[in-house]
C-alpha positions, 0 to 999 in steps of 0.5 A: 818876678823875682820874689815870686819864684823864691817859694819855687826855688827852694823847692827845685831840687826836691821837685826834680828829684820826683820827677826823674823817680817818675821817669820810667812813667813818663816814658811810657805815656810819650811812647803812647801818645805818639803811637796814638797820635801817628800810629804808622810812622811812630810804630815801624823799627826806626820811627819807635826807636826815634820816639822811646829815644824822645821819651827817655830825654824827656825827663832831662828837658823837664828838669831843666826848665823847672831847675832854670824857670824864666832863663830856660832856653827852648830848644830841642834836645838831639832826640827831638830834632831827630825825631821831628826830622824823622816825622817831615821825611815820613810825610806827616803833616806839620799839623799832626806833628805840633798836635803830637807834640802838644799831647805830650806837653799836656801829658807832661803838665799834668804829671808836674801837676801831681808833683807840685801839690805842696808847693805854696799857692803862690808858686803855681802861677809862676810855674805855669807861667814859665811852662806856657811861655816857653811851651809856645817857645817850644812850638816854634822851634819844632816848627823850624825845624820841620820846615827846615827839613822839608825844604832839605828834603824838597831839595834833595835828590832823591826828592827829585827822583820821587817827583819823576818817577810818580810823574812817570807812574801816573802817564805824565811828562816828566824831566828824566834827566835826575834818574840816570836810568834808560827807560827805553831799555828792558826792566825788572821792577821790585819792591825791596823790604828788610834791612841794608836794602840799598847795599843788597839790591846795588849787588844784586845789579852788578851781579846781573850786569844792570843799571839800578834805579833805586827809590827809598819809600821809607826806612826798610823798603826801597821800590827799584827797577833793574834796567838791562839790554836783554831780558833777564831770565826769572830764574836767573834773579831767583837763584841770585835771591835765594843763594847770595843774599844773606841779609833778611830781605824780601822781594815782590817782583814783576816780569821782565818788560821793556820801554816805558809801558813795560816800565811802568807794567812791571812795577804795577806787577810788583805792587800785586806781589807785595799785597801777597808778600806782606801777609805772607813773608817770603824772599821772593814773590813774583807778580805774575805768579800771585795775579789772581790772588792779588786782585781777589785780595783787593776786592773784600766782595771777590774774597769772601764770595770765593772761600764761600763758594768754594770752601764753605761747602768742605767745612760741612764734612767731616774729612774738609782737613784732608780735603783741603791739604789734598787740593793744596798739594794736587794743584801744586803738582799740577794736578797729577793724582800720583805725585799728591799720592806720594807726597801725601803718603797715601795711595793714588785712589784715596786721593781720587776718592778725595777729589770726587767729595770735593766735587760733591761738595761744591756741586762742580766739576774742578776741571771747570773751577781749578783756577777760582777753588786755587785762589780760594784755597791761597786766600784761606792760607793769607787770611790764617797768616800761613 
């Protein structure tokens, strides 16, 4: 074996040296290929992060399996391990992880492929010898290593506050002893999105005076229930929201419910406030206020046949611009025709005039349609991304 890797170890230096001219390629084409292969869990802040972390060892890894052939050790560089650790917390299947990690040793041959074209032919099967050999190798260690944190993850705490909590959601029986939460007392359920989550809401209960149940669903999203003796005022959250919290954090809330129906009730709510949130990112959605919006924005049928209805027929005036800021800002008003005037900056009666061309348009009278034209109109504005 020896004689067959002396044609390859005078050429070792050279070949590395090519390959770490390529390493911005490289890079590149592995951030590529897992993107492809597991687009949502390679693409959030954390998961790219990991992966270009990945990429830009990849060339080391290389390097070291050309420059020390048969005595290469396979073992996952820091960033792999973190990587693979990263995936198994994600749920990605360990299939989809090994056919991920295969896309790139294939990718990674090809471009030492292109390298070694001058090598002496009898090179070539030694080469890739060594890199089959220890690409299985390879494959083994990742495996271990996923299968490792899964059974850290199904051991863990907060593994077993998941499998409670989703056993709760869907009407099982389940051991509540792991959640160290009441659920006989009232609830505020919430979905939490942005950065420091954990800290942020932990504020947010001592500030309420509430026990906090509190459940990561991934890297910057946490779902929580506030649980308190009494009902909690809406306003009294919405001011804590918008006036103590710094940090870049979202909420979709729901109502103030209690027991465990009113437990499992006020999560639902907040999971319709979160179709609304993320294409409209605001600090605050309350459940109840976007219910209507929610549940069009869940049936594709429902959405397109209320902006038909009651928004195609505007687009056939001349004026539908104005039409619609006018039903916009009237309905968020409720209704007063004076206060839309003055925000408008027009009179009272240009408003009226506005409103009976809606009318005509659509061939209803608003009294009759307030809530579905309002639905339409907030549709529109999630659609545009506004």
């Amino acid at each position: 074996m020896r004689s067959q890797a002396d044609p390859l170890d005078s050429l070792r230096g050279a070949l590395v040296a090519r390959l770490r001219a390529r390493s911005s390629e490289v890079e590149k084409a592995i951030v590529a290929k897992g993107q492809e292969i597991e687009p949502v869990a390679n693409s959030d802040p954390e998961g790219l992060a990991l992966l270009r972390t990945l990429a830009s060892s990849a060339i080391d890894v290389i390097a070291a399996v050309v420059e020390q052939g048969e005595s290469w050790q396979p073992r996952l560089s820091p960033a792999g391990a973190a990587h693979i650790r990263y995936l198994a917390r994600k749920g990605v299947a360990l299939d989809v992880v090994m056919r991920g990690y295969y896309a790139v040793a294939s990718a990674l041959l090809e471009l030492l492929a292109e390298e070694i074209a001058d090598l002496p032919p009898d090179a070539f099967p030694y080469l890739f010898g060594v890199q089959s050999q220890h690409g299985d190798q390879l494959m083994s260690v990742i495996s271990a290593e996923y299968e490792s944190e899964m059974s850290r993850i199904d051991h863990s705490p907060t593994k077993r506050i998941a499998d409670c909590v989703e056993k709760l959601l869907a009407g099982k029986p389940a051991d509540t002893a792991a959640l160290g939460y009441d659920l006989e007392a009232w609830h505020l359920g919430a979905i939490v999105k942005g950065a420091k989550v954990a800290l942020i809401v932990q504020g947010l209960a001592e500030r309420l005076g509430c026990r906090l149940l509190f459940l990561p669903r991934g890297a910057e999203t946490a779902w929580i229930w506030l649980g308190a003796s009494h009902a909690i005022p809406f306003a009294e959250l919405e001011r804590l929201v918008l006036s103590s919290v710094a940090e870049p954090v979202s909420l979709a809330v729901g109502e103030m419910r209690q027991g465990i129906d009113g437990w499992r009730l006020t999560h639902q709510e907040a999971q319709s406030a979160l179709v609304v949130m993320l294409h409209q990112p605001q600090r605050l959605v309350r459940g109840s206020d976007v219910a209507l919006v929610a549940a069009a924005m869940h049936d594709d049928t429902m959405r397109r046949s209320l902006v038909d209805v009651y928004l195609g027929p505007l687009d056939e005036r001349r004026d539908a611009k104005a039409l619609r800021e006018t039903l916009r800002v009237y309905f968020s008003l409720d209704c007063n025709a004076a206060s839309a005037a003055a925000l408008l900056g027009v009179n009272r009666h240009t408003v009226l005039r506005r409103l009976l061309r809606v009318e005509e348009a659509i061939g209803r009278s608003l009294d009759t349609c307030r809530a579905e034209m309002d639905v339409a109109l907030r549709i529109e504005q999630l659609d545009l991304g506004q």
